[in-house]
N, C-alpha and C positions, 0 to 999 in steps of 0.2 A: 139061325141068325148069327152073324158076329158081333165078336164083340168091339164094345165104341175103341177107337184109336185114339179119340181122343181122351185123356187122363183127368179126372174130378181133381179140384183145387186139394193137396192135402191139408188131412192134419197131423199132428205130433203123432197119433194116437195109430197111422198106416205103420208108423215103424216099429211096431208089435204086433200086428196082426199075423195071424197063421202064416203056415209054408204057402200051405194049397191056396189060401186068398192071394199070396205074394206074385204065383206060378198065374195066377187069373190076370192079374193088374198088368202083366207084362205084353198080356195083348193089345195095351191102349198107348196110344201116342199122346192124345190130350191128357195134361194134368191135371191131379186135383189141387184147387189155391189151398194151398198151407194156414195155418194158426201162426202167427208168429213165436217161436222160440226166443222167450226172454230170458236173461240172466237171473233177472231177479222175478220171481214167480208170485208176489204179490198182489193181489189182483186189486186192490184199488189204486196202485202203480201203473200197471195196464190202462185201468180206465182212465184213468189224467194222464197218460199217453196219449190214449184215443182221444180225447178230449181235446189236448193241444193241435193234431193234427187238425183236427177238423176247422180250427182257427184259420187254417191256411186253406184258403179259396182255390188255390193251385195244385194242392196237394188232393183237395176235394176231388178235383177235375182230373186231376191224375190217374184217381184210383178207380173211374168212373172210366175213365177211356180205357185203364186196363183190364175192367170188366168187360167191355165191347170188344176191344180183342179177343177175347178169351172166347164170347162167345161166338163171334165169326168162327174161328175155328174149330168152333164143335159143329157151327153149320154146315160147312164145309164137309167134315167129317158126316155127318148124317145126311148129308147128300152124296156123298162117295160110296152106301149101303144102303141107298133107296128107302132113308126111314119117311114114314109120313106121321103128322101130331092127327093124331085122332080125336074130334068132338064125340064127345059119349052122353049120352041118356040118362034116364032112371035104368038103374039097375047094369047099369055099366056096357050098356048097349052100344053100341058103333052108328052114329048116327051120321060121320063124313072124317073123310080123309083129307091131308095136306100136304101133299111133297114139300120136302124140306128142300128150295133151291132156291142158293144168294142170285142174287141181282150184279153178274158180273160188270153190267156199265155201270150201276150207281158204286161199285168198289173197284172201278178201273184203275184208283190212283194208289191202293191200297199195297199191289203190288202183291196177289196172292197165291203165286206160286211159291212166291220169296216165304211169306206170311205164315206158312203151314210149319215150316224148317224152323221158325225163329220162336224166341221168348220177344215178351213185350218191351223189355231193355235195352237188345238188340234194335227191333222196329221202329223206338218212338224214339231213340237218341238221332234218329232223319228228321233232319228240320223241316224237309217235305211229307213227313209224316204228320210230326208232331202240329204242322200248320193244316192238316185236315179238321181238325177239333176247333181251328178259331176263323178259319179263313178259305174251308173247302163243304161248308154246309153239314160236318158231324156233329151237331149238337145234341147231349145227352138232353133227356126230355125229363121237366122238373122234378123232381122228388123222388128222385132214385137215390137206392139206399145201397151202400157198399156190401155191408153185413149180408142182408138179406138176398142181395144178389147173387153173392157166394152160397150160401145155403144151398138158393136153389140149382145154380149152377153143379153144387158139387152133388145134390141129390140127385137129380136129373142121372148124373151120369149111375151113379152106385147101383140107380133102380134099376136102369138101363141094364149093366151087365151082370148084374142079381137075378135077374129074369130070365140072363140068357145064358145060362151054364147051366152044367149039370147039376141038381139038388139031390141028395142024399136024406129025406125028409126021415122023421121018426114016425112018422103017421101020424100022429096030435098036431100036425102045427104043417099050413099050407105052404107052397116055397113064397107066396106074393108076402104072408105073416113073418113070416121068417126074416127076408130080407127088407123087409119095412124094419122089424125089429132091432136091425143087426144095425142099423142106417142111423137109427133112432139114439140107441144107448151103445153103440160101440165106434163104428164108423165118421160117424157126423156128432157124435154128444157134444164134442165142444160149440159147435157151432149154433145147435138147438140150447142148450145152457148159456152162451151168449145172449141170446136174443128171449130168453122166458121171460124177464123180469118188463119188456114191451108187450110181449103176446097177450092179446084179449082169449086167445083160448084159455087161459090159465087159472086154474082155480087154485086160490090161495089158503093152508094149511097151518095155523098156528103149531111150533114145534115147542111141548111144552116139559120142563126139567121142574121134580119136585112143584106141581100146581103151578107156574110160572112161566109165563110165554118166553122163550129166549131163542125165538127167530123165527123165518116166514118159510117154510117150503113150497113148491111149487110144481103142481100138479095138470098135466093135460086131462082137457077136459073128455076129449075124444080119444080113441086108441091107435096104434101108432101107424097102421096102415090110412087111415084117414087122413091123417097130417102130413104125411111124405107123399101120399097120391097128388093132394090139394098141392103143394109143391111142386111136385112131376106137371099137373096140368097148365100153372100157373108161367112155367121156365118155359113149356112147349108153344103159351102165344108168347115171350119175351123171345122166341127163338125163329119163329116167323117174321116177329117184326124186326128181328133184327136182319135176317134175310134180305129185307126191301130199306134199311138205311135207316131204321129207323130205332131208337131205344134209349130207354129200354120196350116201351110198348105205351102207348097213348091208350086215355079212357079206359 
């Protein structure tokens, strides 16, 4: 198989990664969404950042259509390599396949020949663009969550071409462990360390100094191919549905 063109959102943490994962990334065209690089690295700075943003209804909606671009274009991409999302079973069985193919009429206005070429800053400074979200029937569907969507979007991809290169295993440790692992705490950690302190999978750790509780650690409950599969299956119906107009995905 090849690998995706399109590139995972990054984060800070791709600009240290090995030679040979560098030499991998280069065969993808789609990117991974970024972490924001702040100046000042304090992190409840950050979060009354994120915070203020979210005050702004427009800005909400902003980052919400920059998600659905993004994922168009990984559609897009996975229909240009005939991938299909696979419903699976107990025990990881193959129970039905789904060609991954957008719905060129309902994105006729979207202009995606252009769309594959371009960043979303580019696209959406078209006021014929930007009037698809208010005035051409793209409405993000309630309770989509930025963070999260990134997640899976940038997992998605990571699994994706983790899967599909060469693995060099030690013997102890399978390549699907491996690169769940690599996803988990090198790859994606910012992004899973984002979002622990929401997650109900989390089991919480008193960190204790001299008999004395002095902070919360926080621990998955499950291990970490569990957690990035449920991801991978979760982005494949948000990728369907976005295929037919629709997202991030209903019920």
């Amino acid at each position: 198989m090849s690998a995706l063109s399109v590139k995972p959102i990054p984060t800070l943490i791709h600009y240290t990664r090995s030679f040979e994962y560098m030499m991998v990334m280069k065969l993808q065209s789609v990117k991974l969404i970024p972490t924001r690089n702040w100046r000042n690295k304090n992190f409840d700075l950050v979060v009354e950042r994120d915070k203020n943003r979210k005050k702004s209804q427009q800005r909400v909606d902003e980052r919400i259509h920059y998600m659905w671009f993004n994922y168009l274009k990984l559609c897009l991409n996975l229909e240009e390599i005939n991938y299909s999302v696979k419903k699976k079973g107990a025990r990881g069985k193959v129970l039905a396949k789904t060609e991954v193919k957008v719905n060129k009429h309902i994105y006729k206005n979207w202009d995606l020949n252009d769309l594959y070429t371009m960043n979303f800053s580019e696209w959406y400074k078209d006021p014929k663009h930007k009037k698809l979200f208010t005035e051409g029937g793209f409405k993000p569907l309630r309770g989509a969550r930025y963070h999260s969507l990134v997640k899976r979007f940038n997992v998605f991809i990571e699994y994706y071409n983790g899967m599909n290169r060469e693995f060099y295993g030690r013997g102890d440790i399978s390549q699907e462990m491996q690169v769940c692992s690599d996803i988990i705490e090198k790859f994606q950690k910012e992004r899973f360390d984002q979002l622990k302190k929401k997650d109900p999978r989390m089991i919480l750790k008193d960190i204790k100094k001299d008999g004395k509780v002095v902070g919360v650690e926080y621990q998955y409950r499950n291990v970490c191919n569990t957690l990035v599969k449920k991801d991978v299956k979760i982005c494949g119906k948000e990728i369907l549905s976005c295929c037919q107009g629709e997202f991030p995905k209903s019920g």
